[in-house]
N, C-alpha and C positions, 0 to 999 in steps of 0.2 A: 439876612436870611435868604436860601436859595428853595427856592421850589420847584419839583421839577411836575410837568403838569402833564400825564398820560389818560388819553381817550380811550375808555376802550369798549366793546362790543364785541362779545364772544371772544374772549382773551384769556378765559379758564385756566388754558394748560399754560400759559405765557407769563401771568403775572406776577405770582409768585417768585419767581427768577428772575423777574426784572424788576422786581422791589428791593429782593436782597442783595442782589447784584449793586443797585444802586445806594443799597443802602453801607455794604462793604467798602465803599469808595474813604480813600480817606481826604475825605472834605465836612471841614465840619460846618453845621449849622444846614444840614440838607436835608429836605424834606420832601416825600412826595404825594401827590394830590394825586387821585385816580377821580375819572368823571367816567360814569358809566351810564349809558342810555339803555337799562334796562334787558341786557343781555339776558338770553333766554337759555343759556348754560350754565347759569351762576356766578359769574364774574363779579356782580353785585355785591352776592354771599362771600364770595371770596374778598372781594375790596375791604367790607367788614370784618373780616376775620382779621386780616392784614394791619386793619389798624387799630383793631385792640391790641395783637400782640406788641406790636411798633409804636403804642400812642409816645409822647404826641408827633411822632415823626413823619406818621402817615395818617390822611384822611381821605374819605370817600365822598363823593360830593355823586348822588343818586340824581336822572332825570329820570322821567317817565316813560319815556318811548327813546326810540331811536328816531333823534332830530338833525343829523347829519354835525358832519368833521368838524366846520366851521364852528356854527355856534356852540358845539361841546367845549374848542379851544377858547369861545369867547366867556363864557360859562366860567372854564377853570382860570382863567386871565384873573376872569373881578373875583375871584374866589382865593386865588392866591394874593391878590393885592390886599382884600379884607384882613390877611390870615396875616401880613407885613412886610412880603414875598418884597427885595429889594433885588433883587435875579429870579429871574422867571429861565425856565429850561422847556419846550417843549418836544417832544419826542414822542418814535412809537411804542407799542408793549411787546415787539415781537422779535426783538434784537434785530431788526432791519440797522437800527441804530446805535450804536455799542457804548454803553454806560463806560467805558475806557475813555471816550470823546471828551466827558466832563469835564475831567481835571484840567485838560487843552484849552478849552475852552473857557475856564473861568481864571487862566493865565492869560488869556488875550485880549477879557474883555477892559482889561484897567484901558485900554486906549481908546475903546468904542463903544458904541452903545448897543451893536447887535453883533453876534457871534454865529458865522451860518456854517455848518455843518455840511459839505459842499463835494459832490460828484465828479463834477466839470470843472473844475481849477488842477493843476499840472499835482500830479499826487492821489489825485481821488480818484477811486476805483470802483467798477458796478460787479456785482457776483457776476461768474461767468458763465454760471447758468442761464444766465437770461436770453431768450429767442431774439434774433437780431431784427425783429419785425419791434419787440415791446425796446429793446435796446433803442431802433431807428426816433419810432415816434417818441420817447424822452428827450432824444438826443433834438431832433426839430421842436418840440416843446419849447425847452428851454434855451437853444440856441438860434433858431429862427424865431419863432411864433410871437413870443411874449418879446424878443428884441423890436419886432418888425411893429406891434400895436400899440406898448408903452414904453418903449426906448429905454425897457431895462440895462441899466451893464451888470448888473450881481450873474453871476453864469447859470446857475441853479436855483431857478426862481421857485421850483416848484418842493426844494427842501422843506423836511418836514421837522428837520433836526435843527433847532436855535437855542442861542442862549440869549436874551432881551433885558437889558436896563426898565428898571420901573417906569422910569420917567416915559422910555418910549411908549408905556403903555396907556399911561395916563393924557398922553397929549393927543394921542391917536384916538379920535372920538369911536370906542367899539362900534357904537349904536349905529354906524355910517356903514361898516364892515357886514356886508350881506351876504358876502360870497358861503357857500354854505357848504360845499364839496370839495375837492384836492382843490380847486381855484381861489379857493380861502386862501392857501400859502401863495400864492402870486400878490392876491392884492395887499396881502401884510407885504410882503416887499415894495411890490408899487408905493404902498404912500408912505415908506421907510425912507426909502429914494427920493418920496418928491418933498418928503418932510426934512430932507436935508443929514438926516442922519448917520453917524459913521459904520458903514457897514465893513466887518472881517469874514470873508471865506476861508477857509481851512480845510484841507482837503480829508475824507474818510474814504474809506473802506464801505461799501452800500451793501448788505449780505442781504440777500431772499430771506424771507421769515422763515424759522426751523420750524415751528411748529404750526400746523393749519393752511388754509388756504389766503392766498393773498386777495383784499379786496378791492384792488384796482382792477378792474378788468379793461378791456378796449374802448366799449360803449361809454367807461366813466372817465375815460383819459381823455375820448374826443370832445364828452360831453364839456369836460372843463378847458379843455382848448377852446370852445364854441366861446363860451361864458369870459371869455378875457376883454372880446368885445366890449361888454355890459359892462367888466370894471372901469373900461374907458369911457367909455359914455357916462355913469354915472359918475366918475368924478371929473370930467371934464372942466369944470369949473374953478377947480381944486387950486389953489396957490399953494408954489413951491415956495418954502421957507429956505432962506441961504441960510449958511453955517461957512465961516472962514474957516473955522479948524474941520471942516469936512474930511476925512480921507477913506480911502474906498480900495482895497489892497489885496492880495493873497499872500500867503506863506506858505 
């Protein structure tokens, strides 16, 4: 079973399209989880409507408030894994990330255990509307910043887009996983990396969301640059587990 697990919070006009979209794919046994923190547009209402039409294909998994990125994906992880989830997909609802990716994606993972959906690998492209000031600071993000603190190699630490083996998920103690902002997709790499795990980039296509405003702003992209620190420090302890059949590759 594949589940594909989207956060969302004020994603109203977005969702819709990106369930059916996902749901048109011809992959069978797909399913998708919406976790919604209480969005004050309706997205909730909407997640509910979606998956009565859709049962059992889709379900909605309500929080209360808006508790940040992080623990929404940790949330949907044990939520999909309760549900039987044997591929986990995470992604956004605002076609930043293209349900076209999928099908790529669950052809490449028979050799790995994680599937990343990946910027920065020869192939992968960012809309070209993006101001070369938000362009610049990605581009140090994930090619200096996070190389220079946790001696990532994955290029694109801070993709939002994966396709994840169960197993990795279950060996990866969530409860240790605090990061709680865009820095959440760093430290799911970091202890992917130091867990020994086969990690695949594959290059996309990165589009601006069509509909709404984007909620990365500067203040949140520094703030999670700041916060890589803290992933190293708190797992500083951490033993890396070898794997002989490791490989770590693009296409």
């Amino acid at each position: 079973m594949i589940v594909v697990v989207i956060p969302t919070y004020n994603e109203a006009d977005n969702l819709r399209q990106i369930v059916e979209a996902l749901l048109a794919l011809s992959v069978s046994e797909l399913n998708v989880l919406i976790v919604d923190d209480n969005s004050p547009d309706g997205t909730g209402a909407l997640a509910d409507e979606l998956s009565a039409v859709h049962r059992p294909h889709v379900r909605a998994l309500h929080r209360e408030q808006k508790a940040g990125l992080g623990s929404a994906y940790v949330a949907g992880f044990r939520e999909a894994l309760q549900w039987g989830a044997g591929l986990v997909v995470q992604m956004d609802a605002d076609f930043s990330h293209s349900p076209t990716y999928v099908g790529q994606m669950l052809e490449c993972i028979r050799d790995y255990d994680v599937v990343v959906g990946s910027r920065y690998v020869p192939g992968g492209r960012l809309d070209e509307r993006w101001s070369a000031g938000r362009y610049f600071l990605s581009w140090w993000a994930n090619s200096v910043w996070v190389r220079l603190i946790l001696g990532l190699k994955v290029r694109d630490a801070t993709a939002g887009f994966k396709l994840i083996r169960r197993h990795v998920l279950e060996t990866i103690d969530l409860v240790c996983v605090r990061s709680n902002g865009y820095d959440f997709q760093v430290e799911m790499a970091y202890l992917c990396e130091r867990m020994g795990f086969r990690v695949l980039e594959i290059p996309i296509y990165f589009e601006d969301r069509r509909i709404g405003h984007s909620k990365m702003t500067i203040p949140i992209k520094l703030e999670a640059a700041l916060r890589v620190l803290e992933i190293r420090w708190r797992h500083r302890f951490g033993r890396a587990v070898a794997r002989v059949d490791q490989k770590r590759e693009t296409i």
